[in-house]
C-alpha positions as CSV (number, residue, x, y, z in Angstrom):
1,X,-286.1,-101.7,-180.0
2,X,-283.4,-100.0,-182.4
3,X,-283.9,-96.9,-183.9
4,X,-283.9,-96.8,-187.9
5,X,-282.1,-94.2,-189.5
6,X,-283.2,-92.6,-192.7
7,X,-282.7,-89.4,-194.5
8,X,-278.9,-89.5,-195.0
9,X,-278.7,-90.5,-191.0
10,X,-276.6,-93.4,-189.4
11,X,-276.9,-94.6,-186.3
12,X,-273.9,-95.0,-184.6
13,X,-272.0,-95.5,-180.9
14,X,-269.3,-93.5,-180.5
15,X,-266.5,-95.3,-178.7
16,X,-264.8,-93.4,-176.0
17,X,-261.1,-93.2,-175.2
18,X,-259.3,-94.6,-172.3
19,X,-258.8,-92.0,-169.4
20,X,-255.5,-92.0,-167.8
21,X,-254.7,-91.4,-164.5
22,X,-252.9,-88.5,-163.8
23,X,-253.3,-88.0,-160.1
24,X,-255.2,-84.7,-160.4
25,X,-258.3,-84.6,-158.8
26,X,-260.9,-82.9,-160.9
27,X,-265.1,-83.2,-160.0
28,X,-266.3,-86.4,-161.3
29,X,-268.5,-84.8,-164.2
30,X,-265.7,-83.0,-165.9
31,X,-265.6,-83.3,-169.2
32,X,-262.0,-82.9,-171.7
33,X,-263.0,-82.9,-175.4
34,X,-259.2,-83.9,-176.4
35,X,-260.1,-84.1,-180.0
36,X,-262.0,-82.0,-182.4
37,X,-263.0,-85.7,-183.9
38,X,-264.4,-88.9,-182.8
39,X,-264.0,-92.4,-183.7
40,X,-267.8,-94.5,-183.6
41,X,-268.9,-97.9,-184.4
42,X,-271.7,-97.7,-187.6
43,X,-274.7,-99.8,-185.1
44,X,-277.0,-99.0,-188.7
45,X,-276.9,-97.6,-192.2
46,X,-280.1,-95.6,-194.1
47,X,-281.3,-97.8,-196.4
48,X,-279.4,-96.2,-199.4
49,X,-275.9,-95.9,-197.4
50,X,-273.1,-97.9,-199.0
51,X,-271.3,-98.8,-195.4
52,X,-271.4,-101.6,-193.8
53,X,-272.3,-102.4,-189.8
54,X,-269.5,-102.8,-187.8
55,X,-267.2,-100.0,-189.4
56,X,-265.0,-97.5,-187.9
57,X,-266.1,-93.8,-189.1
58,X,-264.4,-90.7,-187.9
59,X,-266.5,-87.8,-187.8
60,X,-267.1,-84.4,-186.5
61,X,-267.4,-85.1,-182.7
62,X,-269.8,-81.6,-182.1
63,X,-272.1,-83.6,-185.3
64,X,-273.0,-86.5,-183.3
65,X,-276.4,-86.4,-181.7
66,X,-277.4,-87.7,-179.1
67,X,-281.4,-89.3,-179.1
68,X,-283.1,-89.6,-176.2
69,X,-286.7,-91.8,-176.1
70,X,-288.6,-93.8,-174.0
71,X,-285.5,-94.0,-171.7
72,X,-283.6,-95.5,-174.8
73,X,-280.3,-92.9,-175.6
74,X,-279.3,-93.5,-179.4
75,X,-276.6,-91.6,-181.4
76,X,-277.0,-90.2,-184.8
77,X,-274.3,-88.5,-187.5
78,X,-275.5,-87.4,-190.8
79,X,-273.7,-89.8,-193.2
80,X,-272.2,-86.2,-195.0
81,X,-270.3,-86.2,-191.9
82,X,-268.2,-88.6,-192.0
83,X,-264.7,-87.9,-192.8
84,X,-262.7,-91.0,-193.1
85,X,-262.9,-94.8,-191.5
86,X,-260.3,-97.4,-190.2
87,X,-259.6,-100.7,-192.5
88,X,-259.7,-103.7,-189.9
């Protein structure tokens, strides 16, 4: 089951970063937000959005949210949000 976005939303999977090691330990749950902006794959467009599946959107990373239902987690962004994308 996929969720369908409407109202402006997209649903999306943002696409994490590579950690490097750096030989510091630090608990396993901490968190570094090395960006203000995220990079996410577009999973599914509103019906009236002019991008296509597949792109590469940068957006606000604190606008993403996150979806949580019957044990399903999905990610939204309000298609206002998006800044920019990446040309393949």
């Amino acid at each position: 089951m996929m969720l369908q976005p409407m109202n402006r939303y997209l649903l999306v999977e943002p696409i994490e970063e590579e950690k490097k090691e750096s030989g510091i330990l630090v608990p396993e749950d901490y968190k570094v937000d090395s960006s203000a902006h995220s990079l996410v794959n577009l999973l599914r467009p509103n019906e009236s959005s002019s991008l296509s599946v597949g792109m590469k959107l940068i957006v606000p990373r604190h606008m993403i949210e996150e979806i949580n239902l019957f044990g399903e987690k999905s990610y939204v962004v309000l298609e206002n949000n998006v800044i920019g994308f990446f040309h393949n």
